[in-house]
N, C-alpha and C positions, 0 to 999 in steps of 0.2 A: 835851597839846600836842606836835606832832611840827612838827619844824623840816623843811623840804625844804633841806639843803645838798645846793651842785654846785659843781662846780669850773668859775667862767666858762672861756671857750677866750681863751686869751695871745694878744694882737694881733698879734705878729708869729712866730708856731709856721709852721712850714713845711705848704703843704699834702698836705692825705693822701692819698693816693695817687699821690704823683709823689714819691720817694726822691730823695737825694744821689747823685752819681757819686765818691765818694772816688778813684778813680783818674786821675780825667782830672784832678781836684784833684793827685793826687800826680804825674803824668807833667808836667802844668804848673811843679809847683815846681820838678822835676828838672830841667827842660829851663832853666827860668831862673837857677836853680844854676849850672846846667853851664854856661852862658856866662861865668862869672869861675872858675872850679875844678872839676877832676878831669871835663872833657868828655867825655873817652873811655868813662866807665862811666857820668855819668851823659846823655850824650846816647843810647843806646842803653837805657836804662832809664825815659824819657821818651818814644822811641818804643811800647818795650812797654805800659808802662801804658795813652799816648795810644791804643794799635791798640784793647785791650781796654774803652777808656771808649768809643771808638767803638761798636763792639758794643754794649756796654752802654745807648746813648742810643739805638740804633736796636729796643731794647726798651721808650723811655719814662722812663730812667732820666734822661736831659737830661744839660746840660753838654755837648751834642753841638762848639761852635765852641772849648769850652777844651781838648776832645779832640783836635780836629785843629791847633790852636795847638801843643800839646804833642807832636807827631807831628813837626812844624815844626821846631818850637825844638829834639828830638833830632835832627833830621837836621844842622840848623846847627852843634850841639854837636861831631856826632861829625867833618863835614866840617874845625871849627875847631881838634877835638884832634890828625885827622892832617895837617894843614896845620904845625901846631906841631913836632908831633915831626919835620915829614919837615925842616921848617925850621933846629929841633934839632940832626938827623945833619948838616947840612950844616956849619953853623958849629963841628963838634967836641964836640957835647953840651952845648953851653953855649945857651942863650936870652936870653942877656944880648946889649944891641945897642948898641954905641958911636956916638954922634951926633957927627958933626964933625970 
């Protein structure tokens, strides 16, 4: 007596032949990172990744709108880190703001 094992297919397994974009993944974090901390390196690290997930999904890879989200959200980052600093030099290097 021989037994036929198979291993059924997992209901929710990604389908095959369409991959993950781990970068537009990662230029997404970065770029929503970077809007509460360290803007400067990661809003321009959020662009890079977003540029290359783009590339990436115009091969089929997907993630194509979290690519360009992340493109976005590094350009916001880096526009809000020199807004800060130039904000910064003005006040004497302090970014502290007294109300009232």
């Amino acid at each position: 007596m021989s037994q036929d094992i198979t291993t059924p297919q997992q209901p929710n397994s990604p389908a095959t032949g369409r991959g993950g974009n781990g970068l537009a993944i990662a230029g997404l974090v970065c770029g929503l990172v970077g809007l509460l901390v360290l803007s400067v390196v990661l809003g321009p690290l959020a662009m890079i990744f977003g540029g290359v997930g783009i590339a990436r999904a115009k091969r089929g890879e997907g993630h194509r709108g979290m690519s360009i989200a992340a493109v976005v959200l590094g350009a916001v980052d880096l526009i809000l880190g020199v807004v800060l600093i130039v904000v910064a030099a003005k006040h004497g290097g302090s970014v502290f703001f007294h109300v009232g």
